[in-house]
C-alpha positions as CSV (number, residue, x, y, z in Angstrom):
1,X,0.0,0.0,0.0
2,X,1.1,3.3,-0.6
3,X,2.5,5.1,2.0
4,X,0.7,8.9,1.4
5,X,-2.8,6.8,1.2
6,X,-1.5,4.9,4.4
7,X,-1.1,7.9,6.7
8,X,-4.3,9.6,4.4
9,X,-6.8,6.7,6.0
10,X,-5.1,7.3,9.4
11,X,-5.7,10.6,9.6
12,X,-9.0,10.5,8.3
13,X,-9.8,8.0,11.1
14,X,-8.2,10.3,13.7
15,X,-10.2,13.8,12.2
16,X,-13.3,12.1,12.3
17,X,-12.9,10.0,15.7
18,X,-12.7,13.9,17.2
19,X,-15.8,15.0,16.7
20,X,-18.2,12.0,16.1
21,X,-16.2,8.7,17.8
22,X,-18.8,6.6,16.4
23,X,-18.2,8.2,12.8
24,X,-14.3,7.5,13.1
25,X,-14.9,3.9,14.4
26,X,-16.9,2.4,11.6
27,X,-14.4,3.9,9.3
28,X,-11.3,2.7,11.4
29,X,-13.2,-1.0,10.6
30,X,-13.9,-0.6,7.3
31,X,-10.8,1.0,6.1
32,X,-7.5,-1.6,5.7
33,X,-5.3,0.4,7.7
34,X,-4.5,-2.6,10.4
35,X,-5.8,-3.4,14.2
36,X,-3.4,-1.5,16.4
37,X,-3.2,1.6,14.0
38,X,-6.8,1.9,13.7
39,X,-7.2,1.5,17.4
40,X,-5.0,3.8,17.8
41,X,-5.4,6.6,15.6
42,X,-9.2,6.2,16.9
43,X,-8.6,6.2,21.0
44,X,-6.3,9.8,20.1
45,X,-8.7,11.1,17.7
46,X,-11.2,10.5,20.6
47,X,-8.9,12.0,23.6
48,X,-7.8,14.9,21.6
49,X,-11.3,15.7,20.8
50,X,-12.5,15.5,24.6
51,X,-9.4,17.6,25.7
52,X,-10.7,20.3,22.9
53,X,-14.4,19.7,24.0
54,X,-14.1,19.3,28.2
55,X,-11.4,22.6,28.2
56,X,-13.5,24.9,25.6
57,X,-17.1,23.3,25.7
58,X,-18.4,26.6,28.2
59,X,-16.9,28.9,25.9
60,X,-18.5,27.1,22.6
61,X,-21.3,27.1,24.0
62,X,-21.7,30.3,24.8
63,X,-20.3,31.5,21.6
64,X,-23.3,29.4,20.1
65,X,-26.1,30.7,21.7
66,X,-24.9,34.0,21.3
67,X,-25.0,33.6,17.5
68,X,-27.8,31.6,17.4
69,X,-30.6,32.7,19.4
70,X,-29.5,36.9,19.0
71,X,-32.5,37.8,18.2
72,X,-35.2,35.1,18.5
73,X,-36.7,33.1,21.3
74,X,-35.3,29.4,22.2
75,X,-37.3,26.7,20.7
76,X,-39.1,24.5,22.5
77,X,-38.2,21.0,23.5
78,X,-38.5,18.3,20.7
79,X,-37.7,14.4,21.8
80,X,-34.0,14.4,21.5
81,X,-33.7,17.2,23.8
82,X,-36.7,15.7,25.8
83,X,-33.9,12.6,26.0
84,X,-30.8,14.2,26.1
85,X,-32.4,15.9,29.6
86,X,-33.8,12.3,30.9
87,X,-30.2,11.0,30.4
88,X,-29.1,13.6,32.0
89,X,-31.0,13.6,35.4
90,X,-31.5,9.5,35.7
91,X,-28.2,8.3,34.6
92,X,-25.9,11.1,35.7
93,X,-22.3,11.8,34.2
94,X,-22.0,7.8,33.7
95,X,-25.3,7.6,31.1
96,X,-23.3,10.7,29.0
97,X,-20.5,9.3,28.7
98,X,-21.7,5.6,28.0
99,X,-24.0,7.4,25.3
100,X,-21.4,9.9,24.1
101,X,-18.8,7.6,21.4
102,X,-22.2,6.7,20.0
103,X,-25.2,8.2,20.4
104,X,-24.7,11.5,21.3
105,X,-21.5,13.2,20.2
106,X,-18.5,14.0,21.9
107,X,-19.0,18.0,21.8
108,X,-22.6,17.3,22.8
109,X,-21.6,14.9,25.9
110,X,-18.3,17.0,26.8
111,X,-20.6,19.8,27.4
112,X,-23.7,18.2,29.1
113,X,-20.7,16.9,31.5
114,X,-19.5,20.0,32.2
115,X,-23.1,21.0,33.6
116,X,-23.2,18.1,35.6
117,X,-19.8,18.8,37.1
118,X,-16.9,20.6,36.7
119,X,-14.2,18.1,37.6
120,X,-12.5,18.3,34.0
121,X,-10.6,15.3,35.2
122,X,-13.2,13.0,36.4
123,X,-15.2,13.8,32.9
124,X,-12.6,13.0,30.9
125,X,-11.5,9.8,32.6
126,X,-15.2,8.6,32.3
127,X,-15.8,9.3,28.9
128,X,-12.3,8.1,27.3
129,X,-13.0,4.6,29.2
130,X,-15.9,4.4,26.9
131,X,-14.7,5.3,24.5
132,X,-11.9,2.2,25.1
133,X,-15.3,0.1,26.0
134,X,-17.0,1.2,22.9
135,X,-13.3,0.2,20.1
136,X,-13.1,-3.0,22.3
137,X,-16.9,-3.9,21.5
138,X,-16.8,-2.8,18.2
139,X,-13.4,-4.2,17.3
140,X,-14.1,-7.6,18.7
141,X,-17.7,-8.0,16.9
142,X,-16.1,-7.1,13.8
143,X,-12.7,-8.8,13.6
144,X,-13.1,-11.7,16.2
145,X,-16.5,-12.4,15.6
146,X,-16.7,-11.9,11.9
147,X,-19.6,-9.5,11.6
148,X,-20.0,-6.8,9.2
149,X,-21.2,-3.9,11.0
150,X,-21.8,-2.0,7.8
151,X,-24.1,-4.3,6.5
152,X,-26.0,-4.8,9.9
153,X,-26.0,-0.5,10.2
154,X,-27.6,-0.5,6.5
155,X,-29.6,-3.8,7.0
156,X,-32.4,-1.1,9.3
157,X,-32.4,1.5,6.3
158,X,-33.7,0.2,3.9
C-alpha cells in the first residue's frame, strides 16, 4: 500500500474519531489500515477531541447561543432534547459518557458533562473509558467475531 494513502486513512480515522467517535470507528473498521493503528489513531482522535471539548465546551457554548438565538426566542423541547435531559438527570455523568462515542457526540456529551460537574478530570477519565469500552466492543464483533457492521447499520435503512 502506498504510504501517502496509508497515513491519508489514518488521519481520516483520527479527524473524524474527534468530533463523532462513532463516525471514526466504523471507518477505522472498514478501512485496511490494520488493528493496532486503527485502534490507535481512533482512542487519540477521541482523547484529543475531549481535551478540545471538556477545556472549551463553556466557551463554545456560549459562543453558540450568542449567534444563534441573537435575536429570536429558544425553541421548545423536541424528543431528542426531551432525551438528552432524561439521560441527564437518571443516569448522571456515567449515562453521557456511555451514550457519548455513539449516540450523542463528543462536543454534545463534553458539554452536558461540564453541567453536571466541573471536575474536567473525572469527565474526561469517564468518557475516554468508553470510548476504550466502545473500540473493544466494536473491534471484537467485527474482527473476532466476523460480523459486518456495515451491513448490519444499513440492513435497518432500507
Amino acid at each position: 500500500m502506498d504510504l501517502v494513502a496509508y497515513w491519508s486513512k489514518l488521519i481520516t480515522i483520527f479527524l473524524f474519531s474527534i468530533v463523532k467517535y462513532g463516525l471514526g470507528l466504523f471507518t477505522a473498521i472498514n478501512l485496511d489500515t490494520g488493528i493496532f493503528p486503527s485502534i490507535l489513531a481512533n482512542l487519540a482522535g477521541g482523547a484529543i477531541g475531549l481535551l478540545i471539548f471538556i477545556n472549551f465546551g463553556s466557551f463554545i457554548t456560549k459562543k453558540y447561543y450568542a449567534l444563534r438565538y441573537k435575536n429570536k426566542v429558544y425553541q421548545k423541547f423536541n424528543n431528542w432534547n426531551r432525551f438528552l435531559v432524561r439521560v441527564r438527570r437518571r443516569m448522571g455523568l456515567m449515562g453521557i459518557s456511555i451514550l457519548s462515542p455513539i449516540l450523542i457526540t463528543l462536543p454534545v456529551g463534553a458539554m452536558l458533562a461540564l453541567q453536571i460537574t466541573s471536575s474536567k478530570t473525572k469527565i474526561f477519565i469517564y468518557m475516554f473509558s468508553c470510548c476504550i469500552l466502545w473500540s473493544s466492543i466494536f473491534f471484537i464483533l467485527s474482527l473476532y467475531l466476523d460480523i459486518n457492521l456495515y451491513e448490519v447499520v444499513l440492513s435497518y435503512f432500507p
